[in-house]
VOTI-67612 format. One line per 5 residues: for each residue z, y, x of C-alpha. Coordinates in pm, 1 decimal. Layout:
# residues N
Z:Y:X | ...
# end
This chain:
# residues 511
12441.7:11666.3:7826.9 | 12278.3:11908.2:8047.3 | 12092.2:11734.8:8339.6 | 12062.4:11386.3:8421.3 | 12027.5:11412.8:8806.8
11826.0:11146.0:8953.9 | 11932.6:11049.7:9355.1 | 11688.9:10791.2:9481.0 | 11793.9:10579.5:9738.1 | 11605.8:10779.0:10030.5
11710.8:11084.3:9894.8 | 12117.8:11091.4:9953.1 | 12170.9:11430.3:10104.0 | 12510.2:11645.2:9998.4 | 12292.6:11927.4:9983.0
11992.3:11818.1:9812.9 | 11803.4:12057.9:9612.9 | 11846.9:11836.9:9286.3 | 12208.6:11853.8:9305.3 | 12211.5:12246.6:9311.3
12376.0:12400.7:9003.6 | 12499.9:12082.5:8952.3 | 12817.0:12134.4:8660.8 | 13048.8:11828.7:8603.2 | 13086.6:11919.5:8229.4
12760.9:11967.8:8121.4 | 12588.6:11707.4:8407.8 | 12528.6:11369.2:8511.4 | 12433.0:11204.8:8798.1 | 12265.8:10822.5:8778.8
12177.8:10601.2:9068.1 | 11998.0:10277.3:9027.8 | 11921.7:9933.9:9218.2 | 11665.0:9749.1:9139.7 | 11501.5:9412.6:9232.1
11141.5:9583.8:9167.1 | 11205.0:9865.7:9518.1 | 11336.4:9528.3:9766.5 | 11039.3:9328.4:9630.2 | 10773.2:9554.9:9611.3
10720.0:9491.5:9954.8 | 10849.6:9199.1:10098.6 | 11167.8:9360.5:10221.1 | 11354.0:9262.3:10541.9 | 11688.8:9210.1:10438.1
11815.1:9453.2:10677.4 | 11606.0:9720.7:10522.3 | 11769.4:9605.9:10200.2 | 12144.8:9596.7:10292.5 | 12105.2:9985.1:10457.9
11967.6:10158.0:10149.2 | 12213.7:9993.0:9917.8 | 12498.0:10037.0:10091.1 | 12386.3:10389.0:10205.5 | 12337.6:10450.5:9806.8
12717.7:10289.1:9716.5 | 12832.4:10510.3:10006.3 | 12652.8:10840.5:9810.2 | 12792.8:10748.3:9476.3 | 13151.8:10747.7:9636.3
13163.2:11094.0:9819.3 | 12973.9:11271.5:9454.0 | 13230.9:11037.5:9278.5 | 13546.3:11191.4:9541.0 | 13421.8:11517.6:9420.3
13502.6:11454.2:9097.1 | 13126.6:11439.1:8951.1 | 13024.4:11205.7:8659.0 | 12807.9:10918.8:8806.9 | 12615.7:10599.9:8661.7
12594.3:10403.5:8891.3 | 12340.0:10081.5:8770.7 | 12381.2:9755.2:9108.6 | 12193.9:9489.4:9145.2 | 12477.0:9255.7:9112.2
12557.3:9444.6:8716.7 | 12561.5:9143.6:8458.7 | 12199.5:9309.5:8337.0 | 12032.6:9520.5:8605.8 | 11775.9:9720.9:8591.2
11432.9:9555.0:8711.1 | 11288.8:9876.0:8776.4 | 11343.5:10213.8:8881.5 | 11192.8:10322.6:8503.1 | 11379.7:10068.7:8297.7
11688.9:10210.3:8456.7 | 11612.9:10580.5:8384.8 | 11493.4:10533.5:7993.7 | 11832.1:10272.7:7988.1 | 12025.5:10598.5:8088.2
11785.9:10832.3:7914.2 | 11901.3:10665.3:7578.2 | 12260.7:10612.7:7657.7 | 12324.3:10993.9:7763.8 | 12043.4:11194.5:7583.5
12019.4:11500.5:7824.1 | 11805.6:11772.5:7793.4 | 11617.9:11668.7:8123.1 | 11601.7:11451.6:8351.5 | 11610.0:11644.6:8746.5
11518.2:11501.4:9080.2 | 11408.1:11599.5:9410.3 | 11061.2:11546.5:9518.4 | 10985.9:11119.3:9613.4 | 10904.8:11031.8:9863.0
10669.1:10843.8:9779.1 | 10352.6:10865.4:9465.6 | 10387.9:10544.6:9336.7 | 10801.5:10623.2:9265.1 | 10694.2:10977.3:9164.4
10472.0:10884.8:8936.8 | 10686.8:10630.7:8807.5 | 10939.3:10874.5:8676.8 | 10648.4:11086.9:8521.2 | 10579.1:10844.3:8341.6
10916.7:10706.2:8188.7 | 10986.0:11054.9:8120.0 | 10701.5:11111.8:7901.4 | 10766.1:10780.7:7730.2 | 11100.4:10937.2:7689.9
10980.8:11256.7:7580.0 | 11211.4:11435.7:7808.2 | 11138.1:11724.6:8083.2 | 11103.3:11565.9:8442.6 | 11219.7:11876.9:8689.0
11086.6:11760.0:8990.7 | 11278.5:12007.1:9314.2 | 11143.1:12073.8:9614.6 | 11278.3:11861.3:9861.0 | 11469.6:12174.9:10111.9
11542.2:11859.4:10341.9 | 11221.5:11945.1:10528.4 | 11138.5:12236.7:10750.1 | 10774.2:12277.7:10581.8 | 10725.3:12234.3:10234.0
10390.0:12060.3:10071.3 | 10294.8:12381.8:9928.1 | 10320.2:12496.3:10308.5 | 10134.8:12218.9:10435.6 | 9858.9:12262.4:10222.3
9788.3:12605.8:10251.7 | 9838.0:12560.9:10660.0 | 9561.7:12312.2:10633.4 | 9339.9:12468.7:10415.4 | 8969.3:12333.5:10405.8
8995.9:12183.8:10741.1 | 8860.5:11857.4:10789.7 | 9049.6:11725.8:11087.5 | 9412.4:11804.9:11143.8 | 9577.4:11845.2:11476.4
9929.2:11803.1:11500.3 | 9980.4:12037.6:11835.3 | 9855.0:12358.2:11576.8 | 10071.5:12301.2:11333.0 | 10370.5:12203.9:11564.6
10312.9:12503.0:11771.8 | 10357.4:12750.1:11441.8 | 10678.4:12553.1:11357.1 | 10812.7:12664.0:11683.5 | 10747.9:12998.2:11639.8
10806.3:12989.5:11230.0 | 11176.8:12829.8:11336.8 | 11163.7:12983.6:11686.3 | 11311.5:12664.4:11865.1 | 11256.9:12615.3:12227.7
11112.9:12962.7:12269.5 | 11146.4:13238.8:12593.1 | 11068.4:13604.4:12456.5 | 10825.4:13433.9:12168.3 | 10657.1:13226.2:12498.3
10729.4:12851.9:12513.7 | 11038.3:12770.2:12738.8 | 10927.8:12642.5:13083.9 | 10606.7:12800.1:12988.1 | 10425.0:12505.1:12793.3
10434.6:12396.9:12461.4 | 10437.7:12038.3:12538.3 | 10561.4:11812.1:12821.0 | 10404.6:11459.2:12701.4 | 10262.8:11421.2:13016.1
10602.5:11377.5:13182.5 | 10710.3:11121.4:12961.6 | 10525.9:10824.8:12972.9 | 10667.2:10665.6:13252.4 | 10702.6:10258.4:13299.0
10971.6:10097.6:13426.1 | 10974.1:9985.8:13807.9 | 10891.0:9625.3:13849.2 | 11242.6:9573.9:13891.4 | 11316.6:9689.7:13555.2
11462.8:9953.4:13392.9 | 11802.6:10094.3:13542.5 | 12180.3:10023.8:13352.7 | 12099.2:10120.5:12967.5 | 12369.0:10346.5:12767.9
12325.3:10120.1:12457.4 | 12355.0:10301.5:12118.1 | 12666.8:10291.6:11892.2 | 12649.4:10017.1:11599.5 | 12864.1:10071.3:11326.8
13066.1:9773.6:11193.3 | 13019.9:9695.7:10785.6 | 13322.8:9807.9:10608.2 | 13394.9:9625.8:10262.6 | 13122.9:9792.7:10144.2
12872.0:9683.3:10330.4 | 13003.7:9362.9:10372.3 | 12933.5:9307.6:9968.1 | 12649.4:9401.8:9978.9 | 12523.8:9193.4:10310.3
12689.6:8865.7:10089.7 | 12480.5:9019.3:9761.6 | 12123.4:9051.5:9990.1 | 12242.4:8680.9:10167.6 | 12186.3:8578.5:9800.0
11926.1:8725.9:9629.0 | 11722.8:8803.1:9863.1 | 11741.2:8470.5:10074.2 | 11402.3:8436.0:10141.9 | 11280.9:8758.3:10288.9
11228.0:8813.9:10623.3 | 11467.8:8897.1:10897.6 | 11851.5:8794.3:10930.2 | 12158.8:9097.9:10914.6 | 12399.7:8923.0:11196.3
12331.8:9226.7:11417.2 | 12365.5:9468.4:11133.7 | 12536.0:9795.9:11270.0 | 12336.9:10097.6:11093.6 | 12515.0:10416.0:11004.0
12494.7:10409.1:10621.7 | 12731.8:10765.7:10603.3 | 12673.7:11108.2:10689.5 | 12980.9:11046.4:10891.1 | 12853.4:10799.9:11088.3
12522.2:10947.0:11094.0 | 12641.0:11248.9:11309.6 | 12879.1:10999.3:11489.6 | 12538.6:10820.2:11560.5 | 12343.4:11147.9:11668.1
12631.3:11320.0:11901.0 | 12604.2:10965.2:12097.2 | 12259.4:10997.8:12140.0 | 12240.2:11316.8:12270.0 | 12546.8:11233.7:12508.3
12457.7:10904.6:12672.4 | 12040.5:10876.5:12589.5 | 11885.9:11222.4:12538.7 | 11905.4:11326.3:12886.9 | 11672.5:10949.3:12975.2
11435.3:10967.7:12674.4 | 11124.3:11138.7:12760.7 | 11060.9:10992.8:13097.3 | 11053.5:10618.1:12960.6 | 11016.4:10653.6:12572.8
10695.8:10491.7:12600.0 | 10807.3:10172.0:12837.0 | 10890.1:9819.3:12724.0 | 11092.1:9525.2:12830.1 | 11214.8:9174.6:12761.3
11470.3:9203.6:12533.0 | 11545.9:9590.6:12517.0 | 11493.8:9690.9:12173.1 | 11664.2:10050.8:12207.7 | 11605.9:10207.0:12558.8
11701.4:10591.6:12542.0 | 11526.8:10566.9:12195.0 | 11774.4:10832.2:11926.6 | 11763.4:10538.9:11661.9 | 11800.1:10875.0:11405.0
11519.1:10799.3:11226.3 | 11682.1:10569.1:10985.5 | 11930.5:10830.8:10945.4 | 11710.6:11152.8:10875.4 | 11502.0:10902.6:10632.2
11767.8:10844.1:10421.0 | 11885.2:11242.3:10454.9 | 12187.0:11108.7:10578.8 | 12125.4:11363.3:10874.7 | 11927.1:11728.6:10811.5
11672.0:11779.1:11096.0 | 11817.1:12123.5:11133.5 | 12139.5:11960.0:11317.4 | 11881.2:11738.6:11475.4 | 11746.2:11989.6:11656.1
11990.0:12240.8:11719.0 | 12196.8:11945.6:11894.1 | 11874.8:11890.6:12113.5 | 11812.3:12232.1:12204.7 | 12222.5:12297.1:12262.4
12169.4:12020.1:12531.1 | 11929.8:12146.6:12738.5 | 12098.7:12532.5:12740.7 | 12403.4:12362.5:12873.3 | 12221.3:12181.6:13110.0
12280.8:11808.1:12943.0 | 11913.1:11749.2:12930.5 | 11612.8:11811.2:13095.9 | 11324.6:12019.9:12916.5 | 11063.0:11742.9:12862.4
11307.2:11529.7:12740.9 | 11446.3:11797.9:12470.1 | 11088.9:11919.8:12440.7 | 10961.7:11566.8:12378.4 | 11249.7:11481.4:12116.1
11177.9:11812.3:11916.8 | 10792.3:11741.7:11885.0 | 10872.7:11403.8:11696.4 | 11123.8:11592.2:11449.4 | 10967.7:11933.8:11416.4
10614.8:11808.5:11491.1 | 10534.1:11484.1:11400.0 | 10780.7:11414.2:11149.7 | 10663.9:11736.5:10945.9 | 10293.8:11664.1:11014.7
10295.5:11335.7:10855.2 | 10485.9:11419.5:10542.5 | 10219.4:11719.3:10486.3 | 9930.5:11457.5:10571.9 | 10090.9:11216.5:10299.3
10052.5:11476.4:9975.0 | 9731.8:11601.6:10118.1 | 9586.5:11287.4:10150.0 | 9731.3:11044.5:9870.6 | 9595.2:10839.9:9684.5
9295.9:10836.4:9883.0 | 9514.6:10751.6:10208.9 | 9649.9:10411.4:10069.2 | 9294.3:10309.5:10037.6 | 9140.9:10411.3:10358.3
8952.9:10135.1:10626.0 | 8717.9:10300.7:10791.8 | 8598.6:9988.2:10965.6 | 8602.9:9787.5:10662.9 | 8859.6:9540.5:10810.8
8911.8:9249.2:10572.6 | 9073.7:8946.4:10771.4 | 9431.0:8886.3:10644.1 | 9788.1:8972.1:10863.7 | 9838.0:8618.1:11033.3
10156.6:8489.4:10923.0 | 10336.8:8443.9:11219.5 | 10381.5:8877.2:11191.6 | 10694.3:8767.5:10982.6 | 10761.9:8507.2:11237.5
10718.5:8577.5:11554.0 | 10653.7:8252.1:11605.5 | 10319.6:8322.9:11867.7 | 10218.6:8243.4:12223.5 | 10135.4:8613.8:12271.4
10479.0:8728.7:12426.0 | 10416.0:9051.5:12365.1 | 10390.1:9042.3:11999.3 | 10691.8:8747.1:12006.5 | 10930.9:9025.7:12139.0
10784.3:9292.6:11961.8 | 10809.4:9094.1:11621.0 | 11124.5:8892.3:11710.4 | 11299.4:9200.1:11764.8 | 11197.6:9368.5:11435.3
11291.9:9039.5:11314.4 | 11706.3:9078.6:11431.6 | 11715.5:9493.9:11402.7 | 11458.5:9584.9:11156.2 | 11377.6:9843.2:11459.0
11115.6:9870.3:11686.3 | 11013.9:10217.5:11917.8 | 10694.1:10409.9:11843.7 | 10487.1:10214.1:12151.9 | 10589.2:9857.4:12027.6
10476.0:9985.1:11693.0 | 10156.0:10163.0:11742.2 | 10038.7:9952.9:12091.3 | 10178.3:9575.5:12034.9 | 10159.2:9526.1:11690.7
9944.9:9845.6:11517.4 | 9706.0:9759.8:11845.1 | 9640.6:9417.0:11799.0 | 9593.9:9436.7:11394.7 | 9338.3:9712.6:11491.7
9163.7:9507.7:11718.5 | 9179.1:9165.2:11500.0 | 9027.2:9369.4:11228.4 | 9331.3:9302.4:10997.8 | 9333.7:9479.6:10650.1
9469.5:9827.4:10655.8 | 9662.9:9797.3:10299.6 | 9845.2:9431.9:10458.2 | 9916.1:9573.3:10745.0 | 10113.1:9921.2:10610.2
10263.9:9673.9:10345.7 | 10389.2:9464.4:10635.8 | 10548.5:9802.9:10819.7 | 10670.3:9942.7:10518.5 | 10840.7:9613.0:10469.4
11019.1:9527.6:10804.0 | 11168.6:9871.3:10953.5 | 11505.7:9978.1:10836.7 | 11364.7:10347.8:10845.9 | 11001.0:10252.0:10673.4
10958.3:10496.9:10343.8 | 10574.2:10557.9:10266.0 | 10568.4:10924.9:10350.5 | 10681.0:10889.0:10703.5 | 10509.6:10510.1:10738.0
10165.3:10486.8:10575.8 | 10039.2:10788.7:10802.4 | 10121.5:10663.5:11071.5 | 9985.6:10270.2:11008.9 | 9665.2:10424.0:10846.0
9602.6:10703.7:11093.6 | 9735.9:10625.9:11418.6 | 9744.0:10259.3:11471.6 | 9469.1:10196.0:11270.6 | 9206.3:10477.8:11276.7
9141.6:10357.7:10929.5 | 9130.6:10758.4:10776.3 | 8855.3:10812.7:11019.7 | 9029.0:11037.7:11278.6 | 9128.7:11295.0:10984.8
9432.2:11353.4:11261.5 | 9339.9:11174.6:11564.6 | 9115.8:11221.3:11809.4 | 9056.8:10872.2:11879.0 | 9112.8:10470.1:11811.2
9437.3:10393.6:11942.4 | 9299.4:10097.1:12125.3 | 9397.4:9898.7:12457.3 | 9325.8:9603.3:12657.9 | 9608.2:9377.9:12793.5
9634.8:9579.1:13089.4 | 9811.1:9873.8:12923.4 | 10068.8:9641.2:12790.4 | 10104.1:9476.0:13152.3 | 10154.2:9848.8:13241.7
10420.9:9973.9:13004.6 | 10601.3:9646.8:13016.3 | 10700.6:9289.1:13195.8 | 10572.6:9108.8:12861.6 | 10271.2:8970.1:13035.9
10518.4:8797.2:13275.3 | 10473.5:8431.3:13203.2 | 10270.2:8478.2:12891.8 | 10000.2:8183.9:12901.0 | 9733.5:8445.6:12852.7
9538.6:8632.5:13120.2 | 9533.0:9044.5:13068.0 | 9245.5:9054.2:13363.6 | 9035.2:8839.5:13212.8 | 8786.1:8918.3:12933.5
8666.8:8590.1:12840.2 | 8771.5:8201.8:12859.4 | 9050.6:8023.7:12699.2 | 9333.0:8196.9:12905.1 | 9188.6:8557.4:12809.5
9426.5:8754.5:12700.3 | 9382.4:8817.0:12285.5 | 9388.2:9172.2:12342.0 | 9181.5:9196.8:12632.7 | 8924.5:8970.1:12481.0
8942.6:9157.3:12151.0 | 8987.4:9495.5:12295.3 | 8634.4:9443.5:12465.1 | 8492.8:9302.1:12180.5 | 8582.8:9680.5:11995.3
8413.1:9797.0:12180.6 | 8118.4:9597.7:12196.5 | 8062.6:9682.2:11812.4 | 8151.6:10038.4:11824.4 | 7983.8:10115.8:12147.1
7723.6:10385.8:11945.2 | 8045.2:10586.2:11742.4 | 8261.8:10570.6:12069.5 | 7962.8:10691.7:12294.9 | 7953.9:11027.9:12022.9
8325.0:11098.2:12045.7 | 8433.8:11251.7:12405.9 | 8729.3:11113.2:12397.1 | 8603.2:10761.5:12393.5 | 8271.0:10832.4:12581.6
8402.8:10647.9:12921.6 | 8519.0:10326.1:12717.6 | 8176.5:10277.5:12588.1 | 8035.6:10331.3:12913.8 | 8250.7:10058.1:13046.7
8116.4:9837.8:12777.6 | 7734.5:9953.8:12867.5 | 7815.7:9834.0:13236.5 | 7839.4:9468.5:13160.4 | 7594.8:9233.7:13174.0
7405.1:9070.3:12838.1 | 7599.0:8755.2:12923.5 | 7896.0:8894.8:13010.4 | 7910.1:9061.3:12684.4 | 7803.3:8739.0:12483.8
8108.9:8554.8:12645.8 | 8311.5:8817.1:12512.1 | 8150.7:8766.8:12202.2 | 8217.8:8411.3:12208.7 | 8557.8:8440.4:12274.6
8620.7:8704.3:12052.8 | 8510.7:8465.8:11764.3 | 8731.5:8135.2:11903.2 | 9033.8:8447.2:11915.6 | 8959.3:8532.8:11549.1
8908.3:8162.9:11390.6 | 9231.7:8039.0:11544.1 | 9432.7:8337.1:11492.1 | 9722.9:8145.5:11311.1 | 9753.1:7913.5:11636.3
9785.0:8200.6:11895.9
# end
């Protein structure tokens, strides 16, 4: 044998660079389960259920083209227990020249393979992952020796690298970005009739392996009666030509709003598709920008969708390589208290964080705002350990892989990589979630007041921040005018909050 071609679970594109070349006589493609990648963080079975049956999917289509495939299950008489013990099983059995793969997506799995390779004494061919629209190598050199990173830069030279939304080489509608347009709330009736996204049902596929996570994996968190993901690049597309139909033309004006017991909004849903490469951003935005030249969509809603694919999504990928190892380990506060236990609950009094978490709970899905300003808010303000915390995100979103997910727990909800790509602590009182949403309604706490037993958490904590920042968040413009708010209030006012804050932090489990 030729190659033995690798195709890890978050890696399942038709086109991927580790398939190319690929010869049926001479090659070999292996896929493996293993209980080690649903238990290395405490996996909601949702999470579970999509990347297995999104992998059993894979292995059919390469198998309908008429390509050799090992396929190594969880429910196999002897599975693998890890990624490596499958590899060197197959390594042994097939005795290839070398072993190919494209680029992890995440160090720990990368290294991983390194290393059973080199136990193996076998080549490792790790490909460059075409999947993306900026490469590592790209990244690297477009960051150079900088020591903050701005996303806006490097999204701006993607639009002209890839020239997407762009007039004559100017920005269409004359700016580059029309965020300020979409961060509307709700009225306080609510929001109007919602298109709800398409849910695809589980076909025999699926359905095994729902029955095989019921029973191995019984104890994790979350429950799969709701499960509808697309786990094909079928239903993928099927999945993205709804969204741009029915939601797209909605999305930017209330992408950052909230509300009892809407867990989708206008949101695309794609991410847990593009994650898995079940959909190339490419089609992703072309369908966004075809849209708006017909007329389907307005401009900041198309613009606003294209920053998170071409933007942000790219950003945090380059971010990840530049920054790992060093990134997993980063808490620039030195937060130590541990993630209450009710985040794999819900069970709390706070009703923000009950719908937040609840939700997660039944989709495996929350939107960007419930992520960064509900739950990445409140473990920011609790002082809750940056390594539990991304553990707990990696863990309970369907579309959580570390590349996409660790940047975004350690650098924007948690400021714990010291602003390397953020301006600022993402940090709010109660009365920014009483703004964005109608979770305060009925909630036994208080968002107005900053101190007392019905004080919000938030509000109380939020204050408290600030009171122990108050000399870095006086140096930083962006948070001068929050520590001058702080430097208003009186020395008892400020030892209330204190006081409070403490009686918050003591009793967290009970809130």
């Amino acid at each position: 044998m030729r190659n033995l071609v690798l195709i890890l679970g978050d890696q399942l594109d038709a086109d991927s660079a580790a398939l190319s070349g690929f010869d049926p006589q001479h090659d070999r493609v292996v896929m493996i389960e293993c209980p080690a990648e649903a238990t290395h963080v405490w996996s909601h079975k949702a999470r579970i259920v999509l990347f297995l049956s999104a992998m059993r999917h894979f292995a059919e289509l390469l198998r309908d083209r008429g390509w050799p495939v090992s396929y190594r299950a969880t429910d196999d008489p002897a599975p693998a227990a890890t990624l490596a013990d499958g590899l060197i099983a197959e390594i042994g059995q097939h005795l290839p020249e070398r072993v190919v793969v494209c680029e992890p997506g995440e160090l720990r799995v990368r290294e991983m393979l390194e290393q059973a390779c080199h136990d193996s004494g076998l080549p490792l061919e790790i490909r460059p992952d075409t999947h993306f629209l900026c490469s590592s190598a790209e990244f690297t050199a477009w960051a150079g020796s900088r020591k903050v990173l701005r996303m806006e830069f490097f999204y701006r030279e993607m639009r002209r690298r890839h020239r997407v939304l762009l007039e004559d080489g100017t920005p269409a509608g004359g700016r580059w970005n029309f965020d300020a347009a979409n961060r509307s709330a709700f009225p306080k009736a609510g929001p109007p009739a919602l298109p709800q996204p398409l849910r695809f049902a589980p076909d025999g596929i699926t359905r095994a392996v729902i029955d095989l996570v019921v029973r191995r994996y019984a104890d994790h968190p979350g429950t799969l009666e709701d499960f509808g993901w697309p786990v094909t690049h079928e239903d993928a597309r099927t999945a993205l030509a709804d969204f741009i139909e029915h939601r797209l033309s909605g999305f930017g004006r209330h992408q950052d709003a909230m509300w009892t017991d809407m867990p989708f909004g206008w949101h695309s849903l794609l991410s847990v598709a593009l994650n898995l490469k079940l959909l190339n951003p490419r089609e992703v935005i072309a369908a966004a920008v075809d849209a708006w030249q017909r007329g389907q969509a307005p401009l900041p809603a198309v613009e606003g969708f294209v920053r998170q694919i071409l933007g942000w999504r790219e950003f945090v990928r380059g971010v990840y390589w530049l920054d790992m190892p060093q990134l997993l380990e980063a808490n620039h506060f030195g937060h130590e208290h541990p993630l209450p236990a009710w985040y794999w609950t819900g069970e709390t009094q706070m009703n923000c964080l009950h719908q937040a978490i609840g939700q997660t709970l039944r989709y495996g899905y929350a939107h960007h705002i419930q992520r960064l300003m509900v739950t990445g808010n409140f473990a920011l303000l609790a002082g809750l350990q940056p390594r539990a915390v991304h553990e707990w995100y990696l863990a309970v979103y369907v579309d959580a892989v570390e590349w996409a997910e660790l940047p975004n727990t350690a650098g924007m909800a948690l400021y714990a990589n010291s602003g390397r790509f953020t301006s600022k602590p993402y940090v709010a009182s109660g009365a920014y979630i009483g703004r964005m949403s109608n979770y305060c309604r009925g909630c036994r706490y208080d968002p107005k007041l900053r101190s007392g037993p019905r004080a919000c958490p938030y509000t109380v904590l939020y204050w408290n921040f600030l009171d122990r920042h108050e000399v870095e968040f006086s140096a930083n413009p962006r948070t001068v005018l929050m520590a001058r708010n702080i430097s208003r209030l009186s020395p008892a006012e400020r030892g209330a909050i204190r006081q409070s804050a403490d009686r918050i932090l003591a009793t967290i489990q009970q809130l």
